[in-house]
C-alpha positions as CSV (number, residue, x, y, z in Angstrom):
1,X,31.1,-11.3,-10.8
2,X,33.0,-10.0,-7.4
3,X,36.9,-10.0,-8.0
4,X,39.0,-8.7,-5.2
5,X,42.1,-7.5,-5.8
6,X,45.2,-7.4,-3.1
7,X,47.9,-5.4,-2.8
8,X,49.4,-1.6,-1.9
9,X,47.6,1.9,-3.1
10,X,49.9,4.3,-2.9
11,X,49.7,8.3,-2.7
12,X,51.1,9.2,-6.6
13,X,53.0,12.6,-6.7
14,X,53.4,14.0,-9.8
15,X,54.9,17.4,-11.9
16,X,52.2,19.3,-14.0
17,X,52.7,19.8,-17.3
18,X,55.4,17.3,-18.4
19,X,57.5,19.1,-16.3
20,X,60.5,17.2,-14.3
21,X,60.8,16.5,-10.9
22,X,63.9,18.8,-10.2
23,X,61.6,21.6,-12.1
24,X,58.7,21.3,-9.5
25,X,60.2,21.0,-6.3
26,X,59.9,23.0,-4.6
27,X,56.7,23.8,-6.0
28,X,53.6,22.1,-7.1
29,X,53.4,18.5,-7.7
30,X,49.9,16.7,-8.6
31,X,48.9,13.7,-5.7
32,X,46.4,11.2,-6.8
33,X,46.5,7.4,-5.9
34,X,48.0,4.7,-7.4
35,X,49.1,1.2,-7.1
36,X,48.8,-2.2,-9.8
37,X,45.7,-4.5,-7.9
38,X,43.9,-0.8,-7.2
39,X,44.1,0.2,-10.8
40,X,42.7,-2.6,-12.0
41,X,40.0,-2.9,-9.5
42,X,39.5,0.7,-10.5
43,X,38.7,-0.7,-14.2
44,X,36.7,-3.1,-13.0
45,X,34.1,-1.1,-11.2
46,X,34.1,1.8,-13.8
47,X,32.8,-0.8,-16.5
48,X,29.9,-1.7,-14.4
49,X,31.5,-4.5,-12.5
50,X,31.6,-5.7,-8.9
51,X,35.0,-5.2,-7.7
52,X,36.7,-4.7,-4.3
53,X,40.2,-3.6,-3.0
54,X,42.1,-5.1,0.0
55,X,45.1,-3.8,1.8
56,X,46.9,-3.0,4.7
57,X,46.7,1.1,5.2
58,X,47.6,3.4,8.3
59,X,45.0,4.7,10.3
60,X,44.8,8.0,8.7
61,X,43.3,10.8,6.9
62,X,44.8,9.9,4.1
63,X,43.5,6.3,4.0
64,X,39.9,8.0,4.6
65,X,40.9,10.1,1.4
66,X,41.2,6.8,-0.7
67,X,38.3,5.2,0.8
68,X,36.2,8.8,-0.1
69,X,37.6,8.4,-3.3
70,X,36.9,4.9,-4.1
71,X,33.3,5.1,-3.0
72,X,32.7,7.7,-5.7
73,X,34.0,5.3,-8.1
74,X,32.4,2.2,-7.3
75,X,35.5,0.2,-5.5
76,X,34.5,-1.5,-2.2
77,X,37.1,-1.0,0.3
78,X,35.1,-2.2,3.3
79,X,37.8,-5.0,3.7
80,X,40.7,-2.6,4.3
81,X,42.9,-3.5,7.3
82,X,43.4,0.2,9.1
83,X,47.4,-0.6,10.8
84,X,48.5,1.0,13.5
85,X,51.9,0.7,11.8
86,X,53.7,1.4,9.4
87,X,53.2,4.2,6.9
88,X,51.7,5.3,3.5
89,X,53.7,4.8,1.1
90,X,54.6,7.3,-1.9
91,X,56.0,7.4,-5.5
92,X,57.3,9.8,-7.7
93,X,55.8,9.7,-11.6
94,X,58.0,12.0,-14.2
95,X,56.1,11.5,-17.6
96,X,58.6,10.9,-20.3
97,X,58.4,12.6,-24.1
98,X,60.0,11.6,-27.0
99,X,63.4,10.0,-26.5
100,X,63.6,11.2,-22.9
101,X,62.3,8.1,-20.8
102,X,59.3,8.3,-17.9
103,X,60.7,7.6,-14.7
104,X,58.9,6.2,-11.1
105,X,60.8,6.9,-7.9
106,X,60.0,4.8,-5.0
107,X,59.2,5.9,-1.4
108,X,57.4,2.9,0.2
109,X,59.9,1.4,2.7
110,X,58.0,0.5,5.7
111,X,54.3,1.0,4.7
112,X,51.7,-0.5,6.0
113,X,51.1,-3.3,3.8
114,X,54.6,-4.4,3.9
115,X,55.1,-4.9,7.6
116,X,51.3,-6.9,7.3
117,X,51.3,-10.5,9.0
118,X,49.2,-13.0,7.2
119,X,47.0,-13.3,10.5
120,X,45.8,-9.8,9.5
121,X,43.2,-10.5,7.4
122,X,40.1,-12.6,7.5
123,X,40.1,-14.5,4.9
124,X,36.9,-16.0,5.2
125,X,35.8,-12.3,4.9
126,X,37.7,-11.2,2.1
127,X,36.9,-14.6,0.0
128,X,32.6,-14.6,0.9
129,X,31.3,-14.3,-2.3
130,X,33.9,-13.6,-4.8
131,X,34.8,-15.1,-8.2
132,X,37.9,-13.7,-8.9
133,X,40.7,-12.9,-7.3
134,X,44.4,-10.5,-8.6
135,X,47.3,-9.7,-7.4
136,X,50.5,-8.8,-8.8
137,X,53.7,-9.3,-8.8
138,X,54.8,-6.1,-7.2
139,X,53.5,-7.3,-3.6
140,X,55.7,-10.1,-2.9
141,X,58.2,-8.0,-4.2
142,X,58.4,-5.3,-1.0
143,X,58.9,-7.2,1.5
144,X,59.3,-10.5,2.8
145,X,56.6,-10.6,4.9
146,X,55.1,-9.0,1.6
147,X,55.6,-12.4,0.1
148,X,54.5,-14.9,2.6
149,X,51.7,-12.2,2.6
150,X,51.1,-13.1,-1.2
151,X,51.4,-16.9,-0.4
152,X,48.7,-17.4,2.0
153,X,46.4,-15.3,-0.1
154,X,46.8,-17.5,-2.9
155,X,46.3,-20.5,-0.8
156,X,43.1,-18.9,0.9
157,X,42.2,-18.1,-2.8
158,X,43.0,-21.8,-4.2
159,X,40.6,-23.3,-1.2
160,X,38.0,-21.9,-1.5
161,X,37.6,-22.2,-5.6
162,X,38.3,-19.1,-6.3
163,X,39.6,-17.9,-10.1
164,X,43.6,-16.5,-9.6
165,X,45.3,-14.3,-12.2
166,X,48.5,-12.6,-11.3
167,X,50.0,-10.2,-13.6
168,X,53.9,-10.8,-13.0
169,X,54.8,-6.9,-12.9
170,X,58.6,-6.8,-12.9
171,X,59.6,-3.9,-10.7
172,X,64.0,-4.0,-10.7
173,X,64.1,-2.1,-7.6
174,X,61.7,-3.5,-5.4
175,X,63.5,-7.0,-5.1
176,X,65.7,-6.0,-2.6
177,X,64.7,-7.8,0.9
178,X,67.3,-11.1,0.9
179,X,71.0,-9.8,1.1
180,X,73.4,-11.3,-1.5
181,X,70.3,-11.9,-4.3
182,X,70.5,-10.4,-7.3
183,X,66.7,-9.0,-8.1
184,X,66.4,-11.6,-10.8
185,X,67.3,-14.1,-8.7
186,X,64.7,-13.1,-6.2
187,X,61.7,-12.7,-8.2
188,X,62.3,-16.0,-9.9
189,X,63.0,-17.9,-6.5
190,X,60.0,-16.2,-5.2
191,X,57.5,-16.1,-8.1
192,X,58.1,-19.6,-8.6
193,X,56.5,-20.8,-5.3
194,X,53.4,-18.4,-6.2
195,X,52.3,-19.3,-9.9
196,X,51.6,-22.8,-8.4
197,X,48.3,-21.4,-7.3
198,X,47.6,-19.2,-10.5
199,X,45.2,-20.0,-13.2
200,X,45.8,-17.1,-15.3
201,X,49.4,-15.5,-16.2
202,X,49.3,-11.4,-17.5
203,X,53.3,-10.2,-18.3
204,X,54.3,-8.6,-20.6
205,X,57.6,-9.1,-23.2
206,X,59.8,-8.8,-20.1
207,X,58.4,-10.6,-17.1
208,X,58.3,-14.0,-18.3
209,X,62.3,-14.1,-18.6
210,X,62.8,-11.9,-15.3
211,X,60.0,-13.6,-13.3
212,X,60.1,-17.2,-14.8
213,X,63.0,-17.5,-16.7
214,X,61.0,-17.7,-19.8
215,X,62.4,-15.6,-22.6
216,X,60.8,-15.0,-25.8
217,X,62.9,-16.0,-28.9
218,X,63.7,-13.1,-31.3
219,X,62.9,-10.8,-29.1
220,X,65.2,-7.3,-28.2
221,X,62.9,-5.5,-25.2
222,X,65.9,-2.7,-25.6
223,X,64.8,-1.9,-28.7
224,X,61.3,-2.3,-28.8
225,X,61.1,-5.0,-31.2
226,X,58.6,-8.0,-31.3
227,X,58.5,-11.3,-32.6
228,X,55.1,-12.1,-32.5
229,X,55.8,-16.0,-32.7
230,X,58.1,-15.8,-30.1
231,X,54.7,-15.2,-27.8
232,X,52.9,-18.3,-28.3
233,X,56.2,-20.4,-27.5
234,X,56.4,-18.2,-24.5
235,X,52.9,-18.8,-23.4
236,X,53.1,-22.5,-24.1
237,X,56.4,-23.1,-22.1
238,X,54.8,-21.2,-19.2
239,X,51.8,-23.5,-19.1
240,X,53.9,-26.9,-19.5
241,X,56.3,-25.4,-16.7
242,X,52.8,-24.7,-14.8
243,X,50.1,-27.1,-15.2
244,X,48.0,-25.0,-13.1
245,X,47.8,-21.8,-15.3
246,X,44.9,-22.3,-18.1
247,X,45.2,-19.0,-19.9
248,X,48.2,-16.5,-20.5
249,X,47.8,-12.8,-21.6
250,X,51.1,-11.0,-23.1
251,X,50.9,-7.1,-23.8
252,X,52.8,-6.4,-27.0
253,X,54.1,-2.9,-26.8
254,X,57.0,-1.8,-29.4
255,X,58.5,1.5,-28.3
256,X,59.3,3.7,-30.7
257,X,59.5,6.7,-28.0
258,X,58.2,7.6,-24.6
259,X,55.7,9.8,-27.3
260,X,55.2,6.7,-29.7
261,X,54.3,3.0,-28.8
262,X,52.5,0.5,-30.9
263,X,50.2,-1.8,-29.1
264,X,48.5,-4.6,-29.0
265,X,48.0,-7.6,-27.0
266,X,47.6,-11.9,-27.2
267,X,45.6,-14.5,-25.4
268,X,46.6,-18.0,-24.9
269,X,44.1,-20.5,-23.9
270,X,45.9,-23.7,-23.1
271,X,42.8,-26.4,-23.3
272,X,42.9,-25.4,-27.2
273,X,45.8,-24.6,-27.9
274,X,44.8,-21.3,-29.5
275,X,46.6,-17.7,-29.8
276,X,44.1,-14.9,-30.5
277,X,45.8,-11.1,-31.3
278,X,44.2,-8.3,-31.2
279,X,43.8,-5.7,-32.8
280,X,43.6,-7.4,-36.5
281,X,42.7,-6.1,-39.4
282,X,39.9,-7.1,-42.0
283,X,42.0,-10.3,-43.1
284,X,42.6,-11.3,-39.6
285,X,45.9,-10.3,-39.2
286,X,47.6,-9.0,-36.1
287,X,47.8,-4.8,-36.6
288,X,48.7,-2.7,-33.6
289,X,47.2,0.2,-32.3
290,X,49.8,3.1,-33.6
291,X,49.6,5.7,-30.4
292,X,51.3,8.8,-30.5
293,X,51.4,11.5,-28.3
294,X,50.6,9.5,-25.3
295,X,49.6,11.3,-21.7
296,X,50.5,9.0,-19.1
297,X,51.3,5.4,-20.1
298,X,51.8,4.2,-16.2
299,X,48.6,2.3,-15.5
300,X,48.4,0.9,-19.1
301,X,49.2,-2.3,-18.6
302,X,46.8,-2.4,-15.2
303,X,43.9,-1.3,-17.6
304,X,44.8,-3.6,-19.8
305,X,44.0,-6.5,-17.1
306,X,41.5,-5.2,-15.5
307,X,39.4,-5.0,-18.9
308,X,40.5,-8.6,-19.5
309,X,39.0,-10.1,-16.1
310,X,35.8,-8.1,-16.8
311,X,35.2,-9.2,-20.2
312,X,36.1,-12.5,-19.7
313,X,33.4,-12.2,-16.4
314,X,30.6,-10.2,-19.3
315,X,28.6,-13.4,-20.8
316,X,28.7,-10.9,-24.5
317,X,32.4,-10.5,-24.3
318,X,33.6,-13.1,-22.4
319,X,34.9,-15.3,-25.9
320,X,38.5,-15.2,-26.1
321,X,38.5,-13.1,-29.3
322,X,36.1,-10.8,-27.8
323,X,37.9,-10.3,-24.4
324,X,41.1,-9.7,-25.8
325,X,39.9,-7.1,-28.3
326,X,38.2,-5.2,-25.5
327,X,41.1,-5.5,-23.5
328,X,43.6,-4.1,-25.9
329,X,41.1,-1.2,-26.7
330,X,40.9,-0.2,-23.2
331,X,44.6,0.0,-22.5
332,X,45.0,1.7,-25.8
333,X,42.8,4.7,-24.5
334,X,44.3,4.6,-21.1
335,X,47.4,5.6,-22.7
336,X,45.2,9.3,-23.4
337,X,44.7,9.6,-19.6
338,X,46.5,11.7,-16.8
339,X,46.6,9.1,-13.7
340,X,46.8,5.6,-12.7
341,X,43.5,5.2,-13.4
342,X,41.8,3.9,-17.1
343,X,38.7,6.4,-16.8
344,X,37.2,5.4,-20.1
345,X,33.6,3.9,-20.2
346,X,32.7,0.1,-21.8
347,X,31.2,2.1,-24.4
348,X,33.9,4.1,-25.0
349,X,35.9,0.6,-25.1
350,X,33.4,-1.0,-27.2
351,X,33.3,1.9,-29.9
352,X,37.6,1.9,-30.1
353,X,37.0,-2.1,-30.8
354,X,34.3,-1.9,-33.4
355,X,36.7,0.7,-35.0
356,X,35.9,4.2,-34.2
357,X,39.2,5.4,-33.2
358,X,39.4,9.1,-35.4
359,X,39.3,11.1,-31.6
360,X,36.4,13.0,-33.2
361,X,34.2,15.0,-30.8
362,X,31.0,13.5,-29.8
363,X,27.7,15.7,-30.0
């Protein structure tokens, strides 16, 4: 296993304490660092795989910061273009609680990986020896030259035979770059041209309609309702629109508050034709995870993929019943951790899926 994953890393700025934004500054806010394909890579190395990240940064101290950091962790960032242009880019997390809503503020105008060229990057480099390779649908989504970015590294990918999965990521106000287009309008126009070279689809209940024009039947995202049904039709209309995409993962989440959200998670594979839900109970049937109290859901649904491409790159768990179970476990306890990051072990993983989940202390 070596998957690669491409996009931005951003510096994360955060209040302390579930405080608000307007309550910390001035004052104290918390910086880690962030961003969808380096969250997942993240996952990927702290489960014992082999994963590396690839970007566009400035040449600075605070891109020597991230590479410090991901050495400790296990990411290889050897492969990250150092720009003299452009900048680093920033968001803003507020955690929400109860019926008060999270919020993410954006300040990533002009960084480095948006004003990247394609001619950047070696691709040849990047490519030598992996197996796997994400991305997201937040990249194509900053820029233009963000997206023809995107495009040629899903060509490079589809050349040389290497596995694609792009998890749509929806982000409202990041498709901005063509005047007169509506976001929607954008995304779908854009995302369109990219899932040609895709082989596996992650989304969750709103991308599919906002990306792809796919909407799940008796579904209300607004309210936090599911149909589960809904999901498979969903996941088989996106693999007749796309021939190319074998598999499709969907995160079920129901929101109940920013405090309470039930989750779970389903796998399509399209050669069988074949759904499989997890979590289930003893007679098989779909059950979510009930999570209350939640830390820091931002990151969840990167945790939740990054699991999935390691499991399904793990000979033991790599069944689709297995993956998806270890998937959904994994982005359950993320949803218990401060920061971008999913910090929690395969054992940890493996223990929440074989149905320890009580929180009790270990001795």
């Amino acid at each position: 296993m070596r998957v690669v994953t491409f996009g931005e890393v951003m510096l994360r700025l955060a209040p302390q304490n579930s405080l608000r934004v307007r309550q910390s500054i001035p004052g104290t806010l918390e910086s880690t660092f962030g961003g969808g394909e380096l969250n997942v890579a993240v996952s990927i190395a702290l489960q014992g795989g082999n994963s590396a990240f690839v970007t566009a940064s400035p040449d600075n101290l605070i891109t020597d910061s991230l590479v410090q950091e991901m050495g400790k962790i296990g990411v290889d960032c050897n492969l990250i273009h150092r720009s003299k242009t452009g900048r680093f880019g920033i968001y803003f997390v507020e955690t929400g609680a109860n019926q008060r809503g999270g919020t993410v503020t954006y300040d990533r105008e002009f960084s480095s990986i948006a004003l990247a060229s394609p001619e950047t990057f070696d691709w040849d480099q990047i490519f030598e020896g992996a197996t796997w390779f994400h991305i997201t649908g937040i990249t194509p989504a900053i820029s233009e030259s963000a997206a023809r970015l995107s495009l040629k590294a899903l060509e490079a990918a589809r050349q040389r035979n290497v596995m694609v999965s792009c998890d749509l990521n929806f982000r409202k106000k990041l498709w901005n770059w063509k005047a007169n287009t509506k976001p929607q309008e954008l995304a779908r126009e854009t995302m369109h041209s990219l899932v040609q070279y895709v082989d596996f689809i992650i989304a969750n209940e709103e991308d599919a309609d906002l990306s792809l024009g796919i909407r799940a039947p008796e579904s209300d995202v607004e309210s936090g309702e599911l149909s589960i049904k809904g999901y498979i039709s969903v996941a088989k209309q996106i693999t007749e629109k796309y021939p190319n995409v074998k598999q499709v993962a969907i995160t079920l989440r129901e929101s109940i508050s920013a405090s309470h959200n039930n989750w779970g998670a389903m796998l399509y594979n399209q050669s069988q034709q074949q759904a499989y839900f997890a979590p289930c109970d003893a007679h098989g049937q779909y059950t979510s995870y009930q999570i209350h109290n939640i830390i820091d859901r931002v990151g969840a649904g990167d945790s939740f993929a990054g699991a999935l491409i390691f499991a399904l790159n793990t000979p033991e768990l790599s069944s689709a019943e297995t993956a998806i179970r270890y998937a959904v476990a994994a982005s359950c306890l993320k949803h218990s951790i401060q920061g971008d990051f999913n910090y929690s072990t395969r054992a940890e993983i493996e223990a929440l899926m074989n149905g320890s989940g009580s929180g009790r202390v270990q001795r």
